[in-house]
C-alpha positions in Angstrom: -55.7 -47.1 -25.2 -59.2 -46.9 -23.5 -60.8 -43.5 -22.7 -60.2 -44.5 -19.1 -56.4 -45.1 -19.3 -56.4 -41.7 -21.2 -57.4 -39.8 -18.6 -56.5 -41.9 -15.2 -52.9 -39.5 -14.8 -49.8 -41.5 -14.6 -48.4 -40.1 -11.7 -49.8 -38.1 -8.9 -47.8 -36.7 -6.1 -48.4 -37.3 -2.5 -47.7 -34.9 0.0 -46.1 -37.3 3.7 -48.6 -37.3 5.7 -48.0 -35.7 8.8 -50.0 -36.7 12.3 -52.7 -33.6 13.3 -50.9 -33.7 17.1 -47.6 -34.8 18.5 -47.2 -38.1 19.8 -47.6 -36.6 23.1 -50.5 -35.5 22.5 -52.0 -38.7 20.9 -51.2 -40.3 23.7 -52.9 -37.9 26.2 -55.9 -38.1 23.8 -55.8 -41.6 23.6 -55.9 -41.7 27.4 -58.7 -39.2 27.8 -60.5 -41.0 25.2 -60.3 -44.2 27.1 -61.1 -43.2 30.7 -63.9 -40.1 29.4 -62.0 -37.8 32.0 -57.5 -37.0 31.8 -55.6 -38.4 33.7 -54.2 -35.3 35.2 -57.5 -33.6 35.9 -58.5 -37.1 38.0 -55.4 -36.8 40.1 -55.9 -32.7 40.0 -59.5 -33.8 41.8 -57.7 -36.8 44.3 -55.0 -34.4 45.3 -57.8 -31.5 46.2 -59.8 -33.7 48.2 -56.6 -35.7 50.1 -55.4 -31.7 50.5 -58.9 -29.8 51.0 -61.1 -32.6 51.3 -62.7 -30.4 54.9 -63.0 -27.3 53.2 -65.4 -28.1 50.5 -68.9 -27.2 50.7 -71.7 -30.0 49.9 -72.0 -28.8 45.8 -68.4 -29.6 45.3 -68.6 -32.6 47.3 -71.5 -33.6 44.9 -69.8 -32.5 41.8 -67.0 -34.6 42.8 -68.4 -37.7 43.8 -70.0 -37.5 40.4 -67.0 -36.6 38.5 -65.0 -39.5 40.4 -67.9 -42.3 40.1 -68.2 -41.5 36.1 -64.6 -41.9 36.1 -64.9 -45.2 38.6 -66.2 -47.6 36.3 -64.6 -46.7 33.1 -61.1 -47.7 35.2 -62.6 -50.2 36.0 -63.3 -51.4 32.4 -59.8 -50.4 31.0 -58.4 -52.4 33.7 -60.4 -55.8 33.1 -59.5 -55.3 29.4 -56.0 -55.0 29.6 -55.9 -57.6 32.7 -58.7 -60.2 31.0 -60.1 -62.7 32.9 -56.9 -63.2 35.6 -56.0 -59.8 37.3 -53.9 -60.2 40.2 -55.6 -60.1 44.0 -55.1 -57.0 44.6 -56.7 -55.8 41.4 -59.6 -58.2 41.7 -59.7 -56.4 45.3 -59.8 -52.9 44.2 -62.5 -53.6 41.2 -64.7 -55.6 43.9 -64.5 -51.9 46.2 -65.1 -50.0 43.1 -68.4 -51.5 42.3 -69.5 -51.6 45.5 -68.3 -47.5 46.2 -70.2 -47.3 42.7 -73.7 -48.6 44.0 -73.8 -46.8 47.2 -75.4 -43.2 47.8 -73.6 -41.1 50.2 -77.0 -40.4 52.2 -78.0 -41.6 55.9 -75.2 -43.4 57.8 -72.7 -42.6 55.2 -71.4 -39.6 55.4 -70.9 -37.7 51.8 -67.7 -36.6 52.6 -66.3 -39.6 53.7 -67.5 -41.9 50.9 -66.2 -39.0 47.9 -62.8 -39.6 50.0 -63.2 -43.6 49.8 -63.9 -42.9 46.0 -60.6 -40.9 45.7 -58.7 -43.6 47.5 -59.6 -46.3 45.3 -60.0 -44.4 41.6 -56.4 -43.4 42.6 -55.3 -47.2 43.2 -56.7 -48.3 39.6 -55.4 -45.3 37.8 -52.1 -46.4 39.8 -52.8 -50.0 38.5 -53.5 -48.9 35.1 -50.4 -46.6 34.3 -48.0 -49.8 35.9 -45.8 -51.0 33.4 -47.0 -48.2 30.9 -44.0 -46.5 29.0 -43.0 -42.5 29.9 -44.0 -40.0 27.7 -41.1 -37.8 27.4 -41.8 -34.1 28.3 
């Protein structure tokens, strides 16, 4: 016997490893992971400014645009992965409105207001797009 075998100890019990969340849980993280911002809080912000979109003052219009065009392109970019090369037309559609909503700046003739709604619209339609055909999470 060597002085390694000698002490290397025969056998070692392992504890099961058990995950740090739910799968619930990993699967919300996952999400937020991939699109930077949940899921729930982008449709908290689309429903707010479908519902409230008049009442807001010019900061929240702001912060929302910016919330919503951070959000845009990472959609955008979980959607051409998953799709590759061949997304359907009306996929191909809303990525082509996206980066256009993306480059504009709501100053001038377009109205601030109306272009955070336009971002809504379409940020809505991708996350629609994306979640398609993606199993339920049970509650």
């Amino acid at each position: 016997m060597t002085a390694l075998t000698s002490r290397t100890p025969k056998d070692v019990p392992a504890e099961e490893w058990v995950p740090p969340l739910s799968a619930r849980d990993l699967q919300r993280l996952a999400r937020h992971l991939r699109t930077g911002v949940s899921v729930e809080d982008l449709f908290d912000i689309i429903g707010e400014v479908q519902e409230q979109g008049h009442a807001l003052d010019e900061a929240a219009v702001l912060d929302k645009t910016d919330r919503l065009r951070g959000a845009l392109m990472q959609l955008v970019d979980a959607v051409l992965e998953r799709d590759g090369d061949t997304p359907d037309d009306a996929v191909k559609a809303l990525v082509e409105q996206a980066r256009t909503l993306r480059q504009e700046e709501p100053t001038g003739r377009i109205n601030p207001l109306g272009h955070l709604r336009r971002l809504a619209i379409v940020t809505e339609a991708l996350m629609e797009a994306l979640l398609e055909g993606m199993p339920e999470v049970p509650e």
